[in-house]
C-alpha positions in Angstrom: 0.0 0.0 0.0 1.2 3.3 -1.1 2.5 4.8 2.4 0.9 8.6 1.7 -2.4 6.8 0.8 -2.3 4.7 3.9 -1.6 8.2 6.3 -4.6 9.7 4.5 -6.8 7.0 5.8 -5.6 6.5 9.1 -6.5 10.5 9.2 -10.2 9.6 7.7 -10.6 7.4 10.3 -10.2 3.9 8.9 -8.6 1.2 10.7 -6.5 -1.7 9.1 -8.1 -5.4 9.0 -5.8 -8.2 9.0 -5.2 -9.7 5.5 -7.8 -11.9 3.7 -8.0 -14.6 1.2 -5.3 -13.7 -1.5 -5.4 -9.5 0.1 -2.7 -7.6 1.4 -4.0 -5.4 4.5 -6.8 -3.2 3.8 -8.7 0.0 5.0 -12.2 -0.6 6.4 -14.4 1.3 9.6 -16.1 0.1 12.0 -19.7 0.7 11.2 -19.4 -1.1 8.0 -21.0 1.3 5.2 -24.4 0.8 3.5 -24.4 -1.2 0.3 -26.7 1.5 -1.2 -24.0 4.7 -0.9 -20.7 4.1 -0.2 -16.4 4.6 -0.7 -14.2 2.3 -0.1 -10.2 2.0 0.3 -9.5 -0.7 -3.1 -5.7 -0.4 -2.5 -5.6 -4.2 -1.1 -5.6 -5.1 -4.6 -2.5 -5.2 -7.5 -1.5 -3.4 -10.1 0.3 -3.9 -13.3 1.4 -1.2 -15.6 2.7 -1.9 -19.1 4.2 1.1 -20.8 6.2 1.2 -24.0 5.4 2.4 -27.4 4.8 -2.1 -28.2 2.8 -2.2 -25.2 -0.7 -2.8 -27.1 0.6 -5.2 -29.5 2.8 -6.5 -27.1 -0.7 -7.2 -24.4 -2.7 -8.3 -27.9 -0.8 -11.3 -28.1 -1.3 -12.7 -24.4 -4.4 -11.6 -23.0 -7.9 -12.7 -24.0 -9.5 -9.2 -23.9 -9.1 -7.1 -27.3 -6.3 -4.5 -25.7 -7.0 -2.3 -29.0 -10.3 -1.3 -27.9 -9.1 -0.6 -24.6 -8.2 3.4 -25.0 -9.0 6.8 -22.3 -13.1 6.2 -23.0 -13.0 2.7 -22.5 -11.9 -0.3 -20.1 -12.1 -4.3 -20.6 -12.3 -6.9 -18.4 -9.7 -9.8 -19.1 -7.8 -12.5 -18.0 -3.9 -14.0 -18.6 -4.2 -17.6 -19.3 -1.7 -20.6 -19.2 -0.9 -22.3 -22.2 -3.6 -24.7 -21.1 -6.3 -22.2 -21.3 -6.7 -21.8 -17.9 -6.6 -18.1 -16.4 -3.4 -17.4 -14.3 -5.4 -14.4 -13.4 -8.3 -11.7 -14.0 -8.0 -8.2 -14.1 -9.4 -5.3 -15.1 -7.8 -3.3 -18.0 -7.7 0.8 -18.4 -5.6 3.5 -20.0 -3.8 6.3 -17.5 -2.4 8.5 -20.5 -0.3 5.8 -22.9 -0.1 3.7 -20.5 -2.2 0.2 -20.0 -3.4 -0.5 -16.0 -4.1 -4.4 -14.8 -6.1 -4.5 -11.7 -6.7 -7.8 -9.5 -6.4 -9.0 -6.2 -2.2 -9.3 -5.0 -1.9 -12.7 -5.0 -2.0 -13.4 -8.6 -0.5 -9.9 -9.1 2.3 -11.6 -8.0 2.6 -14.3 -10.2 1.4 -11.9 -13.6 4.4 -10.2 -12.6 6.6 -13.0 -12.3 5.3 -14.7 -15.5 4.3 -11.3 -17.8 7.6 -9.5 -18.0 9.1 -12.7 -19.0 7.6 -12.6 -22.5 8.6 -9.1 -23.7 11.8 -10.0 -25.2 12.8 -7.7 -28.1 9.5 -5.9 -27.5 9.6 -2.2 -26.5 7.5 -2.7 -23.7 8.2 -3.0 -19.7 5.9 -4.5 -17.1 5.9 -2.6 -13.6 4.4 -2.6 -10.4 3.5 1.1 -9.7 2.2 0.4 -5.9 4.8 3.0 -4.8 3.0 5.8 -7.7 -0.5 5.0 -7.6 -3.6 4.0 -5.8 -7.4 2.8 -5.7 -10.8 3.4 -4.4 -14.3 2.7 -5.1 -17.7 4.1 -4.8 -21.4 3.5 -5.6 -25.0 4.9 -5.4 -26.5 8.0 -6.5 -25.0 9.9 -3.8 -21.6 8.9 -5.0 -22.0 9.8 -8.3 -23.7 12.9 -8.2 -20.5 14.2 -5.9 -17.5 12.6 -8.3 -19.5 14.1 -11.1 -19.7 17.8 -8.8 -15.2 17.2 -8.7 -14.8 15.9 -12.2 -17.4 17.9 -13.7 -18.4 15.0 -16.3 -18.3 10.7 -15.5 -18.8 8.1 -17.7 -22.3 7.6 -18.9 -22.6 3.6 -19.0 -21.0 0.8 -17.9 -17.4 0.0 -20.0 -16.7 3.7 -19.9 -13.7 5.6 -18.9 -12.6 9.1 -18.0 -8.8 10.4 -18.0 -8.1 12.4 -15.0 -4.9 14.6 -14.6 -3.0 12.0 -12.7 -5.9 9.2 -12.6 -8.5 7.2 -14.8 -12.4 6.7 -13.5 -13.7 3.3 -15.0 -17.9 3.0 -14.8 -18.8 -0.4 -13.8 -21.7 -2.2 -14.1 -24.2 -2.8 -10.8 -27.7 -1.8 -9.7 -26.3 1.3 -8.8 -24.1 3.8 -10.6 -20.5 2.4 -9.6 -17.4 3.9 -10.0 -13.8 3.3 -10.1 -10.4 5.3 -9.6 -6.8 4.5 -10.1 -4.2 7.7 -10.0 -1.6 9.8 -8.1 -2.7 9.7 -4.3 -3.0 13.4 -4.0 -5.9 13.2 -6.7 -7.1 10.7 -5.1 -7.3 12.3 -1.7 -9.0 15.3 -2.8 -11.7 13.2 -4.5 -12.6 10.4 -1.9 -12.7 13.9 0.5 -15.3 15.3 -1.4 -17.1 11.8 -2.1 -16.8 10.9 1.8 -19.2 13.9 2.4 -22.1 12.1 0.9 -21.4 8.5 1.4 -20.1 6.2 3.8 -16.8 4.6 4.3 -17.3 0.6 4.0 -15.2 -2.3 4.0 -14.4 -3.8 0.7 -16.3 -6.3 1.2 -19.2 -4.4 0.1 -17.4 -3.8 -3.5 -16.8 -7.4 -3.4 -20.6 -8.1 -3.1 -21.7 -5.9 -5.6 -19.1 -7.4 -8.0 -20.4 -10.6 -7.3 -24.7 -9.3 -7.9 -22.6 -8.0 -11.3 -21.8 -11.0 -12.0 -18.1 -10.1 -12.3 -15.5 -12.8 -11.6 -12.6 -12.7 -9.5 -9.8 -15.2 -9.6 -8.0 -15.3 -6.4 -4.5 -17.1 -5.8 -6.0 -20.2 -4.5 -8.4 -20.5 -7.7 -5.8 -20.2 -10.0 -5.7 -22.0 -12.8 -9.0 -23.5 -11.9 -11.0 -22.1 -14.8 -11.4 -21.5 -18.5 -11.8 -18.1 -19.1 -15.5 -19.4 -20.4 -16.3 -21.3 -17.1 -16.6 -17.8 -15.7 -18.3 -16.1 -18.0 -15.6 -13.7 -19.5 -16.9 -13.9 -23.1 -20.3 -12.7 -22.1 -18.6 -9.6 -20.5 -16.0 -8.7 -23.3 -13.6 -10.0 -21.6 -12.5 -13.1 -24.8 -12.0 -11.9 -28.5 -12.3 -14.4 -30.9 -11.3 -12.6 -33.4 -8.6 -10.6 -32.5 -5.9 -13.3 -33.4 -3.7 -15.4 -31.1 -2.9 -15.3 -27.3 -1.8 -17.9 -24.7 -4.2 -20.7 -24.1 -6.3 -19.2 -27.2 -6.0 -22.7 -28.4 -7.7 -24.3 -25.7 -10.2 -21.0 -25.4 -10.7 -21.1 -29.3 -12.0 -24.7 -29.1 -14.1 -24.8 -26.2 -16.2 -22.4 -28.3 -15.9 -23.9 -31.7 -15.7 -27.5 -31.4 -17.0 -28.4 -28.0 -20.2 -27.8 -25.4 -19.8 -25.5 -22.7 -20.4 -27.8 -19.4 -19.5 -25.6 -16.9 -20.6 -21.8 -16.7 -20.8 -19.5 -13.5 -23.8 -18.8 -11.6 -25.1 -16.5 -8.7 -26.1 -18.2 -5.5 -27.3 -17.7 -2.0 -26.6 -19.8 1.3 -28.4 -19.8 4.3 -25.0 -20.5 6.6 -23.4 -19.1 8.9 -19.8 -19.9 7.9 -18.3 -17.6 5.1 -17.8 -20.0 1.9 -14.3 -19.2 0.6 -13.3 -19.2 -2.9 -11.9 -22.3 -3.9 -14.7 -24.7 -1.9 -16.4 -27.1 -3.4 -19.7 -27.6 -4.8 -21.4 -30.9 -4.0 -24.2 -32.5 -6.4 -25.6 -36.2 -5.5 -25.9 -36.1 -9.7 -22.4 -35.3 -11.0 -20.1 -37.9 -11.9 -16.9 -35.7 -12.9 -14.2 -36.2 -11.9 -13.5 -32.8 -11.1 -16.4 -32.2 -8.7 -20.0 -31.0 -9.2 -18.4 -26.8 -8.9 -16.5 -24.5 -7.3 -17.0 -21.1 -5.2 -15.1 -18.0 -7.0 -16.0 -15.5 -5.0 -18.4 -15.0 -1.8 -19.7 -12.2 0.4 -21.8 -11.6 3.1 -25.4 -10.6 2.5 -27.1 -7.4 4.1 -30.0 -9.6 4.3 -28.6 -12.4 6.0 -26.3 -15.8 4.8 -24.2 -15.2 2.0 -23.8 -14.4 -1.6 -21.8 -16.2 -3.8 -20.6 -16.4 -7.7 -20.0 -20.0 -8.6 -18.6 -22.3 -11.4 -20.7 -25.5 -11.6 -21.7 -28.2 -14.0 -24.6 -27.4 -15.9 -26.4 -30.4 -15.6 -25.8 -30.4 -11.9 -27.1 -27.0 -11.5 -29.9 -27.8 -13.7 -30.5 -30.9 -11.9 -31.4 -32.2 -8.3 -29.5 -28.7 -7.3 -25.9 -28.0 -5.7 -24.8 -27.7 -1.4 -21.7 -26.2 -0.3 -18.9 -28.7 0.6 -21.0 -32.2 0.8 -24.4 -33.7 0.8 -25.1 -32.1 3.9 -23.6 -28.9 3.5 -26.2 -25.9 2.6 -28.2 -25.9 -0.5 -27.7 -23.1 -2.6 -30.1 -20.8 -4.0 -29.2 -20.4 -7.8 -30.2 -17.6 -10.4 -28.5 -16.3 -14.2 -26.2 -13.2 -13.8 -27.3 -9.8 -14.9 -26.2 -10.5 -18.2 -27.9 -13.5 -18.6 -26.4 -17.0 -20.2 -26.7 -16.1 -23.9 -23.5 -16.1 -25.9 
């Protein structure tokens, strides 16, 4: 966590949980936020920055998101596969200046910045970890948006958007409420989460979390991965695959699942009535499912403001469609599925 950023907050108030799955320490206070208004400190999670003048062709040719379309109005959603087709890690991707930004959680931060940089070779191009230059907050509801808008003076009409700030980027995101996103300089930052403060309430990130997961936005955590085809969670039904843009790693494996075989495992929102949090990575149980792989797995979970938890989970299709899906075993609770936002159509 950028040192300046973390004084700031300790100033507003917050107080500093001990790490969670995947997280390096975060800013949270004590009465929790509201999931209908709120800011909250997003600097738990990673950053990559790729700079160079070969930096979009250099990104084109190993992640699954189209980088070209990727440019100061717009942002993607994408993911770094293995040459197996299975995502290393998720992220989201936006442009501060001519420069590209890679969001996710630190964990598999960590190993895109092991890996990545390994690849650029003769390419004019250089992979950094800016957590000493930059830093992250979030921020939803009406409230929110009607006070960025009063700093910025314009936001980012619909979801996909972007919005170059001197020093920062604002990404829309997509949610039952208007959702926002900053990355920048901390002293931009600061001024804004001051004047956005005044009208919301400071929350955990857990909050964010949830309302990524009613989104129906993925997250892959350390301990998931390499658990998933980008398809398995629904990436190509939020621009987060292009099929056409040409090769990548794992496009192989990502290529065929589309063209020449049947998708039999696609994420889903759920609900459990338990009192212990599921964590990503747990497994689904189905007394159907005769994979070897398991009936599903959690890939991301929050707690609910109206009691147990919800969840975002990979899981057989016929499974889900079947006799239904618990947490953990036969006896573990059964979960409440529905279709994301976005619905299952390709």
């Amino acid at each position: 966590m950028n040192q300046q950023w973390k004084a700031f907050l300790e100033g507003q108030g917050a107080r500093f949980d001990e790490p969670g799955v995947d997280e390096q320490r975060v800013a949270s206070w004590p009465e929790g936020g509201s999931a209908a208004n709120g800011i909250c400190d997003l600097s738990h999670l990673g950053l990559a920055r790729v700079s160079g003048e070969d930096a979009e062709t250099f990104l084109q040719g190993q992640l699954t998101n189209d980088v070209k379309a990727v440019d100061g109005e717009h942002w993607l959603p994408g993911a770094y596969c293995s040459p197996k087709g299975r995502m290393i890690a998720d992220f989201r991707m936006a442009r501060l200046g001519e420069d590209f930004l890679l969001q996710m959680p630190a964990a598999t931060q960590a190993l895109v910045m092991k890996r990545l940089p390994m690849f650029v070779l003769m390419s004019k191009a250089k992979v950094t970890d800016p957590a000493d230059q930059l830093t992250s907050f979030g921020c939803w509801g009406e409230a929110a948006a009607t006070a960025l808008q009063g700093a910025t003076g314009e936001l980012p009409d619909a979801p996909g958007g972007a919005m170059q700030l001197e020093g920062g980027v604002v990404m829309r995101l997509a949610g039952e409420v208007p959702r926002y996103q900053l990355i920048g300089d901390p002293v931009v930052l600061e001024s804004l989460w001051q004047t956005v403060a005044k009208a919301t309430s400071p929350a955990s990130h857990v909050l964010w979390r949830l309302h990524d997961i009613r989104a129906g936005y993925p997250t892959v955590y350390g301990v998931t991965s390499e658990s998933f085809v980008a398809q398995m969670c629904n990436l190509q039904r939020i621009d987060g695959v292009s099929f056409t843009k040409g090769c990548f790693v794992g496009q192989e494996v990502v290529a065929r699942m589309k063209y020449l075989g049947k998708l039999k495992r696609q994420m889903y929102i759920a609900r459990a009535e338990t009192e212990q949090r599921p964590q990503p990575g747990d497994a689904l149980h189905s007394p159907t499912s005769k994979s070897g792989q398991g009936a599903g797995t959690v890939v991301d979970a929050a707690p609910s403001p109206e009691g147990g938890f919800e969840l975002l989970v990979v899981a057989e299709i016929a499974a889900a469609e079947g006799e239904g899906l618990h947490l953990h075993g036969a006896d573990g609770p059964k979960l409440e599925l529905s279709a994301p936002p976005y619905g299952f159509e390709e």
